[in-house]
C-alpha positions as CSV (number, residue, x, y, z in Angstrom):
1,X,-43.6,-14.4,-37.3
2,X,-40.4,-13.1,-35.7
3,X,-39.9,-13.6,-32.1
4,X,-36.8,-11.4,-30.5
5,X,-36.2,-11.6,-26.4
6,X,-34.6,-8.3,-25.0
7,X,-32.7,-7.9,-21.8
8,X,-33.2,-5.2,-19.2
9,X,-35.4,-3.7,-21.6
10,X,-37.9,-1.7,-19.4
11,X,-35.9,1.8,-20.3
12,X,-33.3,3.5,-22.2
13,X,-31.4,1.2,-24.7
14,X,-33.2,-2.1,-24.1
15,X,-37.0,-0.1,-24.7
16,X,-35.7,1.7,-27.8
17,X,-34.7,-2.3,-29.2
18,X,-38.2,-3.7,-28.2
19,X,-39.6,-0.4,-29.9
20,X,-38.0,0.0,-33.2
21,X,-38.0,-4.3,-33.2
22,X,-41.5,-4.2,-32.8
23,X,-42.4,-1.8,-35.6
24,X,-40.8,-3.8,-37.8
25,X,-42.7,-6.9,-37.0
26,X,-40.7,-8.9,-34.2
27,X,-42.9,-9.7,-31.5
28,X,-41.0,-8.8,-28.8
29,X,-40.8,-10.3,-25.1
30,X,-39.8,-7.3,-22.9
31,X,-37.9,-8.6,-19.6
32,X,-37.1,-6.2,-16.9
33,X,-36.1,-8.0,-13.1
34,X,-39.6,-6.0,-12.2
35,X,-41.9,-7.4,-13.4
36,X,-44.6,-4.2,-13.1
37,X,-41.7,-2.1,-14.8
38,X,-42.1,-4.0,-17.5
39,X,-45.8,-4.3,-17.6
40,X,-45.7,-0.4,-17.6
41,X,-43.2,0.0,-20.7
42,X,-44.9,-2.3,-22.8
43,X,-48.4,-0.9,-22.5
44,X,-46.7,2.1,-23.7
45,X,-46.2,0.4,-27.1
46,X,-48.7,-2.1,-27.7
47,X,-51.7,-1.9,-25.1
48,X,-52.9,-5.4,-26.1
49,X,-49.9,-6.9,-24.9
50,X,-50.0,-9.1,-27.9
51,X,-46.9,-8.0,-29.9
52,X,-44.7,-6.2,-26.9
53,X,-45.0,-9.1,-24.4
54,X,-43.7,-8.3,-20.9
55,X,-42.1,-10.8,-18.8
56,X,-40.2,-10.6,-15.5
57,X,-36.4,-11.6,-15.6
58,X,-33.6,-11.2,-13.1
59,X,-30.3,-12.1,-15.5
60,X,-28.2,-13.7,-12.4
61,X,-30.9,-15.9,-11.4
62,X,-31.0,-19.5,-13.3
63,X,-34.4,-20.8,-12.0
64,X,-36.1,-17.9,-13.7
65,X,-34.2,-18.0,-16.7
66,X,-35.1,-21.7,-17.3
67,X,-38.5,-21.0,-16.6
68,X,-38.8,-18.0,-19.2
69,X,-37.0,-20.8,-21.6
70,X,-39.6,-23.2,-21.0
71,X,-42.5,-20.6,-21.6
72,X,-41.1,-19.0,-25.0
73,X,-40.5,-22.6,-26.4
74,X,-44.7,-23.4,-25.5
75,X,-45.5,-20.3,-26.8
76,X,-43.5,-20.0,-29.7
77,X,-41.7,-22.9,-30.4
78,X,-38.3,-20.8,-30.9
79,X,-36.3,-17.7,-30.7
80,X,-35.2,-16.0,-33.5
81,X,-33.5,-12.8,-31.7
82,X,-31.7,-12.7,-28.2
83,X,-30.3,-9.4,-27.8
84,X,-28.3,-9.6,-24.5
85,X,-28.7,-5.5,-22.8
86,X,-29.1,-5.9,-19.3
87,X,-26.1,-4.7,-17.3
88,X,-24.8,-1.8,-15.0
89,X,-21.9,0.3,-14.5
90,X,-20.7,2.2,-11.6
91,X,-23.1,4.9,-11.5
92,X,-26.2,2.7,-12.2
93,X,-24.6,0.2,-9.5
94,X,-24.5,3.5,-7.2
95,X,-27.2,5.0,-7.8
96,X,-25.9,8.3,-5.9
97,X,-23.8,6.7,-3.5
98,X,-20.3,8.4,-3.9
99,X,-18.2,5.8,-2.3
100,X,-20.2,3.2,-3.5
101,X,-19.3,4.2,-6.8
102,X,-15.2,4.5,-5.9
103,X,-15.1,1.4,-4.4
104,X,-15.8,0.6,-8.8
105,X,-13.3,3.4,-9.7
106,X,-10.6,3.4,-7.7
107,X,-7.9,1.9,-6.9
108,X,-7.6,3.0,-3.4
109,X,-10.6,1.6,-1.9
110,X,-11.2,-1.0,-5.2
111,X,-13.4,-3.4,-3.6
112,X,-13.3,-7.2,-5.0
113,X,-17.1,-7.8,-4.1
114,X,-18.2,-4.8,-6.4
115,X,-15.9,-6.2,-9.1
116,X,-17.3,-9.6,-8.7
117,X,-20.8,-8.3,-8.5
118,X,-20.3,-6.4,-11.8
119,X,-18.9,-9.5,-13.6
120,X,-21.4,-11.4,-12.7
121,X,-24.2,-9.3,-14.5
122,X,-22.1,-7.6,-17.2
123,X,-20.1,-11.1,-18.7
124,X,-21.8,-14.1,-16.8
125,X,-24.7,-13.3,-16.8
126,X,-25.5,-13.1,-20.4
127,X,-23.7,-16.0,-21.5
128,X,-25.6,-18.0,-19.4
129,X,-28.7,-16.6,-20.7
130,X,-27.6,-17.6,-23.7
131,X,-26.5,-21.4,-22.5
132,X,-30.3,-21.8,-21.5
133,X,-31.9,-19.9,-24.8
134,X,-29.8,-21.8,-27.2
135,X,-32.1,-25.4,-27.8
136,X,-35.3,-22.4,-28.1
137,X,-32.3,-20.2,-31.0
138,X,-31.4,-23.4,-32.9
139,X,-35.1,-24.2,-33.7
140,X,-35.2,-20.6,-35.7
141,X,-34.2,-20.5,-39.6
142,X,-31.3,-17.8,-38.6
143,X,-31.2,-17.1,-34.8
144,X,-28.7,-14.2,-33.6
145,X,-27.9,-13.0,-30.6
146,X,-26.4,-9.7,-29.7
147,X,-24.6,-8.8,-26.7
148,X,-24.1,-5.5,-26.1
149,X,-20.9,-4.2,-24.7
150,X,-19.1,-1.2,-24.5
151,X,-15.7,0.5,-25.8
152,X,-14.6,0.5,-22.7
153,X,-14.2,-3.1,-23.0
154,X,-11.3,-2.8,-25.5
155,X,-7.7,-3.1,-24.1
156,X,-6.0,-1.4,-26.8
157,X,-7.0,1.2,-26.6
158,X,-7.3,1.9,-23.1
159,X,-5.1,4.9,-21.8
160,X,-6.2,5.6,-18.5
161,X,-6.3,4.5,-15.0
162,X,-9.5,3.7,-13.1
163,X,-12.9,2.7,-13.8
164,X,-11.7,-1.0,-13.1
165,X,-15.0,-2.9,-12.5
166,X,-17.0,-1.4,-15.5
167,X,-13.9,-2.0,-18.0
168,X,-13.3,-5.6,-16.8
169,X,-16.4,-6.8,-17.2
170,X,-17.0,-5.7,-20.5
171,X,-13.5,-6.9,-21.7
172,X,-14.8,-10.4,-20.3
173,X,-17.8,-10.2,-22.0
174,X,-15.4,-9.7,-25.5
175,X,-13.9,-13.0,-24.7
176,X,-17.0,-14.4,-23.3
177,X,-18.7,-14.0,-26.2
178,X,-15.8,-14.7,-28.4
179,X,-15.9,-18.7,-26.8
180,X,-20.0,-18.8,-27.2
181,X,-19.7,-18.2,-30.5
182,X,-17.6,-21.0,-31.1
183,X,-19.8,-23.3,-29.4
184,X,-23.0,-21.9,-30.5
185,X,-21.8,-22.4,-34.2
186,X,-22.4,-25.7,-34.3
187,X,-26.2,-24.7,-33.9
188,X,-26.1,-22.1,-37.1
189,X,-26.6,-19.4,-34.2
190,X,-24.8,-16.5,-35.1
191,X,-23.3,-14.3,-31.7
192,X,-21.6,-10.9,-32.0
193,X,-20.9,-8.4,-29.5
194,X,-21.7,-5.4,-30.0
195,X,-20.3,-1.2,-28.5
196,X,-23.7,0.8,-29.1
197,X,-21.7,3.8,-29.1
198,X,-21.9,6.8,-26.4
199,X,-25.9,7.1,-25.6
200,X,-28.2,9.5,-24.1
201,X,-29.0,6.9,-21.4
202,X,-28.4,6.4,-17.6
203,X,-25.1,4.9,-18.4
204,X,-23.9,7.4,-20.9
205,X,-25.5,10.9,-19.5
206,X,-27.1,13.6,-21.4
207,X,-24.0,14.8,-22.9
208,X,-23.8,11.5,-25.0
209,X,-23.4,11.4,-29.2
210,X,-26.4,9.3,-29.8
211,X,-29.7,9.0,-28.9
212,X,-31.0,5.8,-28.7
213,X,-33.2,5.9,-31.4
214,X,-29.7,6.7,-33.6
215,X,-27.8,3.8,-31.6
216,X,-30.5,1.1,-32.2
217,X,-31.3,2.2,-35.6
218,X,-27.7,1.7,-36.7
219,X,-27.5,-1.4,-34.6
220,X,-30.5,-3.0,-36.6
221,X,-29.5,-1.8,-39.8
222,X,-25.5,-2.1,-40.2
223,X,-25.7,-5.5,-37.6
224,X,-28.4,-7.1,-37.0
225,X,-29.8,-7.3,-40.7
226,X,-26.6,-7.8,-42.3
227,X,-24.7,-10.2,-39.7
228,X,-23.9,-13.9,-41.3
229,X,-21.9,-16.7,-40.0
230,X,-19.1,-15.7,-41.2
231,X,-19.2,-12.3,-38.7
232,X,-19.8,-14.9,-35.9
233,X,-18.0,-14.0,-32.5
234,X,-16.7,-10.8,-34.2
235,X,-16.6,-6.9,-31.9
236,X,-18.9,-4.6,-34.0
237,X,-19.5,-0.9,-33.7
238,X,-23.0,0.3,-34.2
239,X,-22.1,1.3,-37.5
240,X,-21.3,-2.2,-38.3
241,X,-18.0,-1.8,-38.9
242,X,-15.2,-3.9,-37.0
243,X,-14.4,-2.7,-33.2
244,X,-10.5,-3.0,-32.0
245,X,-10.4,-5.9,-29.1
């Protein structure tokens, strides 16, 4: 049996991985910071709560982290799948608030808490996740974990102004992720990051390419299934193939 944890995983991106994950035999632990969220999008799936396993999780918060660690490793002795999709950007952050959302965006009225605030759940956050998970990874026969990240995360081939919080922390998750991969190696645990493409989610809008059905499905089949060692701290489009840093 196949156990896979996902982040922020009560809707769009992070409920499509706990979906198709669990129809193809993962049992999956569905974390959401609400816990009754999260009871509510796995009895969509599995009603017995048996394979799609809810469980309250607040990223930024190490108490609760350790404590999810400590129940996984009683309950299943290890974790074979860690796929890191919690995060916000300046609209989520917002959530209608106009200034709110330009105190992310622009440079006029930039606003170093926001920044801060979005670092520390887009590129802290799941590293540290991953600092706690890792004894509870190494015990699987070919633990992964997948961050996901963003294109707008790539300096090179940024061309605009703007958009400064969401951008930096998902360039510091790139190098983030880049340095746990190096340490994690010693463990056989293999840690990519990942750009999911432009979804039909909160994040992306309904104007997006991909649904997430199309998003995950690639994901699963071009990284997650094929993803070795060798790939290990490496930027990966959905397709699989190699993103520009």
């Amino acid at each position: 049996m196949k156990i896979a944890l996902v982040t922020g995983a009560y809707k769009g991106l992070g409920l499509e991985w706990c979906k198709q994950l669990s129809n193809i035999g993962y049992t999956v632990i569905l974390t959401a910071r609400d816990i009754e969220k999260a009871k509510e999008a796995a009895l969509i799936m599995d009603p017995t709560l048996t394979k799609v396993i809810p469980k309250a999780l607040e990223v930024t918060d190490e108490h609760q982290i350790r404590e999810l660690v400590d129940w996984v490793n009683l309950t299943f002795g290890k974790l074979d799948v860690l796929i890191n999709n919690a995060g916000i950007n300046s609209g989520t952050r917002a959530k209608g608030d106009k200034e709110l959302a330009q105190k992310n965006l622009s440079l006029e009225i930039l606003d170093a808490t926001e920044v801060l605030n979005m670092f520390h759940i887009n590129a802290i956050a799941p590293v540290l996740v991953a600092k706690y998970f890792k004894g509870v990874l190494a015990k699987a026969e070919i633990p992964k974990i997948i961050n996901i990240g963003s294109w707008l995360g790539s300096i090179s081939i940024k061309t605009t102004g703007g958009n400064y919080s969401y951008a930096v922390s998902k360039s510091a998750l790139n190098m983030m992720t880049r340095a746990l991969a190096f340490d994690l190696v010693k463990e056989n645990i293999i840690t990519v990051v990942v750009n999911p493409g432009w979804v039909q989610t909160d994040m992306g809008g309904g104007k997006a390419a991909l649904t997430t059905e199309q998003s995950v499905k690639g994901l699963l089949e071009n990284v997650l299934h094929k993803i070795t060692l060798q790939d290990n701290g490496k930027f990966l489009q959905w397709d699989g193939s190699e993103h520009t840093w």
